[in-house]
N, CA, C and O atoms as CSV, one atom per row, in Angstrom:
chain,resi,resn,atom,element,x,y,z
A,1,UNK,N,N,-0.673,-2.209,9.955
A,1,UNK,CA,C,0.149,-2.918,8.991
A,1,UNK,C,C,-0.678,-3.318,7.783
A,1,UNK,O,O,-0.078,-3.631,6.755
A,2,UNK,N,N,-2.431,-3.342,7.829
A,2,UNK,CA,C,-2.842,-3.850,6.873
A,2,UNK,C,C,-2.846,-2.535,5.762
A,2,UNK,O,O,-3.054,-2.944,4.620
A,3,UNK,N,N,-2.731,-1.599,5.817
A,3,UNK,CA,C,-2.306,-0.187,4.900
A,3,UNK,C,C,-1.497,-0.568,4.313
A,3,UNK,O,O,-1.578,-0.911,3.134
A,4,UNK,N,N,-0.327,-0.600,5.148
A,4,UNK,CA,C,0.740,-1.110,4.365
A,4,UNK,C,C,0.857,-1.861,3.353
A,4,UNK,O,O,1.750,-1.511,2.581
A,5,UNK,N,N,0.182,-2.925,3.021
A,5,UNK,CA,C,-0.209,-3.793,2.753
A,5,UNK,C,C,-0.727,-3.401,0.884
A,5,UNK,O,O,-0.317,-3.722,-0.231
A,6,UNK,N,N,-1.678,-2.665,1.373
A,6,UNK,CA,C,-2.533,-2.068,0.361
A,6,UNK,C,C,-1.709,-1.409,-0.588
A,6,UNK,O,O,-2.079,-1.222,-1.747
A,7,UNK,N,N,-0.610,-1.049,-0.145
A,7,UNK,CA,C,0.265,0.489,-0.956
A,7,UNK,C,C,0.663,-0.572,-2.183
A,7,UNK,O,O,0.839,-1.790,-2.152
A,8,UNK,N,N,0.736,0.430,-3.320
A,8,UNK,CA,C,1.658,-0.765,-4.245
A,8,UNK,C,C,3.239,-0.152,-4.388
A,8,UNK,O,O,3.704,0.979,-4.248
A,9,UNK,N,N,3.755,-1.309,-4.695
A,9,UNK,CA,C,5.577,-1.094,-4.429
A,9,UNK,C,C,5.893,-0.126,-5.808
A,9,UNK,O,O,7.034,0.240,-6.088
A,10,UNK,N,N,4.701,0.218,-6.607
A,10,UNK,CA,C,5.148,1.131,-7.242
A,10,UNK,C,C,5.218,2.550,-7.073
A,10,UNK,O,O,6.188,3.301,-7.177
A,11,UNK,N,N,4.017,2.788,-6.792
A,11,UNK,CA,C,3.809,4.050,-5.849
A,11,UNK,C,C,5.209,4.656,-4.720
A,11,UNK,O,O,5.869,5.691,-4.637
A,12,UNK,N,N,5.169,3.683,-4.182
A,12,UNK,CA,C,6.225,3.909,-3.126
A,12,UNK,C,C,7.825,4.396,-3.925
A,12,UNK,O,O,8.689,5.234,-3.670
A,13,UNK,N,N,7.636,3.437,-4.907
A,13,UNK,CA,C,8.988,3.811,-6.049
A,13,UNK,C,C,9.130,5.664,-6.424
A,13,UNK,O,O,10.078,6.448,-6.459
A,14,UNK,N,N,7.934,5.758,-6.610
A,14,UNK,CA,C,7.568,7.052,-7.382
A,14,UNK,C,C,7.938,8.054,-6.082
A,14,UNK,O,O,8.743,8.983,-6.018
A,15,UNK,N,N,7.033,7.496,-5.078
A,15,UNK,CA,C,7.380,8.994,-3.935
A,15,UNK,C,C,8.740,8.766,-3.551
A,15,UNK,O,O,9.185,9.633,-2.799
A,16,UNK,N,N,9.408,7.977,-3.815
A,16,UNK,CA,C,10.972,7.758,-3.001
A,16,UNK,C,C,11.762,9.174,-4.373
A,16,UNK,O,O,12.330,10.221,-4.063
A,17,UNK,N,N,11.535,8.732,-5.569
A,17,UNK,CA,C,12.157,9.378,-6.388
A,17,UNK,C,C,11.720,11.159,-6.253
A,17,UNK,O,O,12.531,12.085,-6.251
A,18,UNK,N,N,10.251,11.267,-6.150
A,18,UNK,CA,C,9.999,12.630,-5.825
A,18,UNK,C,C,10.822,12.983,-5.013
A,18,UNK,O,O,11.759,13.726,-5.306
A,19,UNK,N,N,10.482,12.216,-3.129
A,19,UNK,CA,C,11.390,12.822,-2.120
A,19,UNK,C,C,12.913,13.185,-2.520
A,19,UNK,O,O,13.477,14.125,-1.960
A,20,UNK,N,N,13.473,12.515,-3.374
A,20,UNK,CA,C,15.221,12.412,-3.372
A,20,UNK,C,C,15.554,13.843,-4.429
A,20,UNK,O,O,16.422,14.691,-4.225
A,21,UNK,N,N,14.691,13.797,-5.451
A,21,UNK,CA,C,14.306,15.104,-6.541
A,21,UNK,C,C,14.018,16.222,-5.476
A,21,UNK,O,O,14.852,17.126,-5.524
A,22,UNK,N,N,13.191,16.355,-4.673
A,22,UNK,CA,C,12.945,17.048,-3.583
A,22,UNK,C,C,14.550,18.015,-2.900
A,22,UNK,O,O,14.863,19.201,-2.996
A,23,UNK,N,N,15.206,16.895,-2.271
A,23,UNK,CA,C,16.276,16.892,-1.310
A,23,UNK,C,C,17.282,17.460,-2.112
A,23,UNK,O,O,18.186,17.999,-1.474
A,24,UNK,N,N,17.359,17.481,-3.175
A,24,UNK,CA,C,18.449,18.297,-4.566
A,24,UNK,C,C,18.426,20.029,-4.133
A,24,UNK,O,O,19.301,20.889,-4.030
A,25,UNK,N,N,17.190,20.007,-3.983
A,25,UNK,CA,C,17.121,21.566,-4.179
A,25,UNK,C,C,17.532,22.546,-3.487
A,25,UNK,O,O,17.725,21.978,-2.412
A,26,UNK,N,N,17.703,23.209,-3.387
A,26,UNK,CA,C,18.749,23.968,-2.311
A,26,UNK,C,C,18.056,24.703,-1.927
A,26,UNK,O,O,18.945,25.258,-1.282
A,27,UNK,N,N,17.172,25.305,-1.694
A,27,UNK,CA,C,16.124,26.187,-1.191
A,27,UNK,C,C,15.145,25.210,0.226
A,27,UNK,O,O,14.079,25.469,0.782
A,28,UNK,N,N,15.718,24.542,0.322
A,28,UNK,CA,C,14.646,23.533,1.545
A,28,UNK,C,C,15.138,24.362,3.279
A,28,UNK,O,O,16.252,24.850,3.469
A,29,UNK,N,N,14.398,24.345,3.977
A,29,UNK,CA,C,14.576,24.575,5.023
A,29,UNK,C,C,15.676,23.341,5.718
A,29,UNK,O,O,16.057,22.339,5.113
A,30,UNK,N,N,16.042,23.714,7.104
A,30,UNK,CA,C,16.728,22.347,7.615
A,30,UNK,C,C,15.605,21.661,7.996
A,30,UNK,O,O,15.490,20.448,7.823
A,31,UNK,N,N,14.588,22.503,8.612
A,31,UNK,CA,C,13.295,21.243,8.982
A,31,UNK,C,C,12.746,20.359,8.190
A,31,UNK,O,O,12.473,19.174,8.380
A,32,UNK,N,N,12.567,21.259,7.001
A,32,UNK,CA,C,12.242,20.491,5.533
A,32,UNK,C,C,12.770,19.330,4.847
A,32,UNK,O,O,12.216,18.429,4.218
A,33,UNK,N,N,14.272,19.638,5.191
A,33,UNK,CA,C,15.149,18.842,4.792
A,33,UNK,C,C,14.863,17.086,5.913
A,33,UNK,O,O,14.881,15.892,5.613
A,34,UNK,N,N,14.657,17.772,7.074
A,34,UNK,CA,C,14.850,16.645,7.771
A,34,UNK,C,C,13.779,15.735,7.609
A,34,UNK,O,O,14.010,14.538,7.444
A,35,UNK,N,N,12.583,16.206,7.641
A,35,UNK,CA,C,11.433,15.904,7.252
A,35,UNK,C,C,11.357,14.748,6.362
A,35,UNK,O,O,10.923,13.612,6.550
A,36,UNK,N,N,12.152,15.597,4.839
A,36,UNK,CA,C,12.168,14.594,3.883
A,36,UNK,C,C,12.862,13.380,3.827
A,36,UNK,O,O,12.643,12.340,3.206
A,37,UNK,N,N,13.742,13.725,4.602
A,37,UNK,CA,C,14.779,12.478,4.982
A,37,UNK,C,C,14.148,11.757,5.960
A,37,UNK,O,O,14.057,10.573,5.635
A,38,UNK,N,N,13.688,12.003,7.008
A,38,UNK,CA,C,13.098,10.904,7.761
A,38,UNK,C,C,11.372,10.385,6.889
A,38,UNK,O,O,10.862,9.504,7.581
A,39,UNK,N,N,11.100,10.489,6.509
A,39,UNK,CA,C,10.599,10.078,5.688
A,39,UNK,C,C,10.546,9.431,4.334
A,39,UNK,O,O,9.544,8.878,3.879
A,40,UNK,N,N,12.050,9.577,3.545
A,40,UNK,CA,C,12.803,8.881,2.501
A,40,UNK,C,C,12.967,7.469,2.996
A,40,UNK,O,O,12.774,6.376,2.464
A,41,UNK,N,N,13.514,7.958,4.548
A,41,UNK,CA,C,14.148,6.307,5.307
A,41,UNK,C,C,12.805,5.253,5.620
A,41,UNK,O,O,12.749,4.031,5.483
A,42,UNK,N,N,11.984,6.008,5.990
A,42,UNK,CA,C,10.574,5.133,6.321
A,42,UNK,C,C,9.892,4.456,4.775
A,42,UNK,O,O,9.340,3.369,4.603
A,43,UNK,N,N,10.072,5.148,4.156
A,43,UNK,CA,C,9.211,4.144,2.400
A,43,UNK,C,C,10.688,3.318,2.495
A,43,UNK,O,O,10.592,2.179,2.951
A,44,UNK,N,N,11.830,3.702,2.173
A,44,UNK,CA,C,13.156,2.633,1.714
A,44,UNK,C,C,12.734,1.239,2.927
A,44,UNK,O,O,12.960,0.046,2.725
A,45,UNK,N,N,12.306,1.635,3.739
A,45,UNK,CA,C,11.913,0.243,5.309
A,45,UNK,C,C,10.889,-0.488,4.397
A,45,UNK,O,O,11.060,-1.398,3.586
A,46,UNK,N,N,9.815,0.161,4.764
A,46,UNK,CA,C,8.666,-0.347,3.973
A,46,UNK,C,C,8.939,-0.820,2.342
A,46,UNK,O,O,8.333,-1.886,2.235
A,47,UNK,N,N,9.433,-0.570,1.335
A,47,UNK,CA,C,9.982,-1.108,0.220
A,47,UNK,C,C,10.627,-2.773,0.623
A,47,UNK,O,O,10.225,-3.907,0.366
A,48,UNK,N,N,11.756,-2.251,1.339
A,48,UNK,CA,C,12.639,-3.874,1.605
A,48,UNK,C,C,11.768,-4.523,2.422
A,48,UNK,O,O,11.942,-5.730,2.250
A,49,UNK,N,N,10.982,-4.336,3.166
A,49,UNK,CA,C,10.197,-5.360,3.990
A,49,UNK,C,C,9.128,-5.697,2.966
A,49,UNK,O,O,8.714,-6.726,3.500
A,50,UNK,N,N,8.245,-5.533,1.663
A,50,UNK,CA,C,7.439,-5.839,1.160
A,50,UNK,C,C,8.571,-6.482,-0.119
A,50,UNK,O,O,8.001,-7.200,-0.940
A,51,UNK,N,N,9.452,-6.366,-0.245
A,51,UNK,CA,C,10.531,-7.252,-1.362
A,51,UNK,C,C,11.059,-8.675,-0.382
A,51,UNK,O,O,11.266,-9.852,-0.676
A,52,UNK,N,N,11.121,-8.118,0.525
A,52,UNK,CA,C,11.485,-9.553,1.655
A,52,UNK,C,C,10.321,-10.506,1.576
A,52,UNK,O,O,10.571,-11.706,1.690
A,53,UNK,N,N,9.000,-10.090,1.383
A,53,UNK,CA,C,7.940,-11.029,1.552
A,53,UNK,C,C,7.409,-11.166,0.429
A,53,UNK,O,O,6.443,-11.926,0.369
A,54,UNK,N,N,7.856,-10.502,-0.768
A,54,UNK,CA,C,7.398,-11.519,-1.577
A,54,UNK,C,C,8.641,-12.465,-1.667
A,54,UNK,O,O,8.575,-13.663,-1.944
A,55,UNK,N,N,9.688,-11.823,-1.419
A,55,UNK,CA,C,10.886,-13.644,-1.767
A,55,UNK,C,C,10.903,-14.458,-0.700
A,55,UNK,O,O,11.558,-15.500,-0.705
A,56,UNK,N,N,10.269,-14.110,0.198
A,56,UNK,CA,C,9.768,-15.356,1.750
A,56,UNK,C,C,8.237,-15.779,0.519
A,56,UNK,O,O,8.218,-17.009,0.503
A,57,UNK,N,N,7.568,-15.475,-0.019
A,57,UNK,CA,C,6.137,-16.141,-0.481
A,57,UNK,C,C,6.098,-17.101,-1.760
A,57,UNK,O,O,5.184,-17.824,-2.157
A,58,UNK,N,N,7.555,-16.848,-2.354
A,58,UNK,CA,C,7.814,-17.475,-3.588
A,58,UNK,C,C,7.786,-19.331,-3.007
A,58,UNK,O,O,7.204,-20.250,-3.585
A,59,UNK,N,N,8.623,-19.421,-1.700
A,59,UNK,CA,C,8.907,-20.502,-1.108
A,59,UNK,C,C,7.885,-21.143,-0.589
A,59,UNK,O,O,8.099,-22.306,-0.249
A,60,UNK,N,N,6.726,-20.664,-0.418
A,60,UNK,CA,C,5.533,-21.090,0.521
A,60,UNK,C,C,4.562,-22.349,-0.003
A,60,UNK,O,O,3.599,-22.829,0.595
A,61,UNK,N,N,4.976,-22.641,-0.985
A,61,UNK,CA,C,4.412,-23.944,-1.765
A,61,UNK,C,C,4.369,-25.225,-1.170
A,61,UNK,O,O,5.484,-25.733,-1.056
A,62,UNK,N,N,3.318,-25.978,-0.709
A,62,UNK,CA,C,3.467,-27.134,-0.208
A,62,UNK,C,C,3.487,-28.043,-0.898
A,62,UNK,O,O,2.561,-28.222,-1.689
A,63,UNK,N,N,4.895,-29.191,-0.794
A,63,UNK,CA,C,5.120,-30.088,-1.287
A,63,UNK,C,C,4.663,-31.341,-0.973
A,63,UNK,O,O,5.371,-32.003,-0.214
A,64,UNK,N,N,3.679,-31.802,-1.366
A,64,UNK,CA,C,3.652,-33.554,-0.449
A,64,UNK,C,C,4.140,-34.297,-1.428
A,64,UNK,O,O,4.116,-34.098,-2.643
A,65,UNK,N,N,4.774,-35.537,-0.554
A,65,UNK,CA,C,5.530,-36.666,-1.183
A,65,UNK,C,C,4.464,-38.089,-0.303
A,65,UNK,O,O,3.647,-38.174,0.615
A,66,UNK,N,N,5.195,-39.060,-1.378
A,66,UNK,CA,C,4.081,-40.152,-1.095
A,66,UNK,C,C,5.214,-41.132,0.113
A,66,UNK,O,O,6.282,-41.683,-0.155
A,67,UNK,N,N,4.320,-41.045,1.741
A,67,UNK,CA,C,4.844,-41.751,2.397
A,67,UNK,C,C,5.652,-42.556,2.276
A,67,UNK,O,O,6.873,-42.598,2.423
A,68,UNK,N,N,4.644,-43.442,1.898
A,68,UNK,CA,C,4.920,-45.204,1.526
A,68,UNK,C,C,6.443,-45.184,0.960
A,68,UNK,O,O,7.384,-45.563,1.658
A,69,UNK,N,N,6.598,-44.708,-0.362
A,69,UNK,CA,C,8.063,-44.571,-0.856
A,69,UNK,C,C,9.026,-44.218,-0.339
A,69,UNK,O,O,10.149,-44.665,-0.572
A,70,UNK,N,N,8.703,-43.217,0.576
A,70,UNK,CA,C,9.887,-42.460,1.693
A,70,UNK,C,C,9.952,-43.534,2.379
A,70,UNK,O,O,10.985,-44.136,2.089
A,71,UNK,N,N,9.119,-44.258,3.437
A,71,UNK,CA,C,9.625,-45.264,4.305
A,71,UNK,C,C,9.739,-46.416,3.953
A,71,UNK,O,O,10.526,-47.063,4.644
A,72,UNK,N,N,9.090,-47.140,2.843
A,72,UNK,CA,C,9.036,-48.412,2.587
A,72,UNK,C,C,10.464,-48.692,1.955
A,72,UNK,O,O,11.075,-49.747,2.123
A,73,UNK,N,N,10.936,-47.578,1.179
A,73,UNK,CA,C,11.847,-48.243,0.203
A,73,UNK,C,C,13.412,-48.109,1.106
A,73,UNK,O,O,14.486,-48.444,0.606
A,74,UNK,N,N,13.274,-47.606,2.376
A,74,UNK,CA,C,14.516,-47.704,3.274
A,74,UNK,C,C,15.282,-49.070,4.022
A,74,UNK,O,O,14.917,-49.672,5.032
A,75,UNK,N,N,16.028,-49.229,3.472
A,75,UNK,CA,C,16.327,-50.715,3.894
A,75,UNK,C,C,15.899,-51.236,5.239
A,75,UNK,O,O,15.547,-52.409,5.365
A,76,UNK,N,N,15.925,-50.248,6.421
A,76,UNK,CA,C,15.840,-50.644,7.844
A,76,UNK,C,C,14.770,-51.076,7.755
A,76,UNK,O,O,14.783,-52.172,8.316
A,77,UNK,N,N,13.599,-50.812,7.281
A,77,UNK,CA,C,12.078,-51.160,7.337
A,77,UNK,C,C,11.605,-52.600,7.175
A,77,UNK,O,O,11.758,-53.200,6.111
A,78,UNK,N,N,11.107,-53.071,8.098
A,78,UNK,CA,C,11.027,-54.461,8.238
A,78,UNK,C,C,9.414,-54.711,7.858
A,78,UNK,O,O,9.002,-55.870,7.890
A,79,UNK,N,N,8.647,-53.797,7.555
A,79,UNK,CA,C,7.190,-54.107,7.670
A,79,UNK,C,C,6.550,-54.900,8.402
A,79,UNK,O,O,6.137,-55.903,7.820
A,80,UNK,N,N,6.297,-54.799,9.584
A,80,UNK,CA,C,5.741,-55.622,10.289
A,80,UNK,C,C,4.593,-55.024,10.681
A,80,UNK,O,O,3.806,-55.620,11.416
């Protein structure tokens, strides 16, 4: 998975468009054909799973808030 990793989502853009330019042509074998297609489907996986994590990484920011204000200023709080 760390390959994966490495690829850039542009690249992957580029071979998706080759493969599909590819699959047009009418001269492909059926093996060929299948080939390219099971392999079209494997970058389109890999694409949405590396678009999923960067919009899961956008969120990953840690927020701290100041205790004291969260609990002190709640009426129930008796400070004792």
């Amino acid at each position: 998975m760390k390959k994966i990793n490495n690829i850039k989502l542009k690249s992957l853009e580029q071979t998706k468009a080759f493969y599909l330019w590819e699959l047009k042509k009418e001269v492909l074998t059926e093996s060929e054909r299948s080939k390219y297609l099971l392999a079209l489907k494997s970058i389109e996986k890999i694409i949405k799973e590396k678009e999923d994590s960067r919009e899961r990484g956008k969120y990953k920011r840690f927020i701290a808030y100041d205790h004291k204000t969260v609990f002190h200023n709640n009426k129930s709080y008796r400070g004792y």
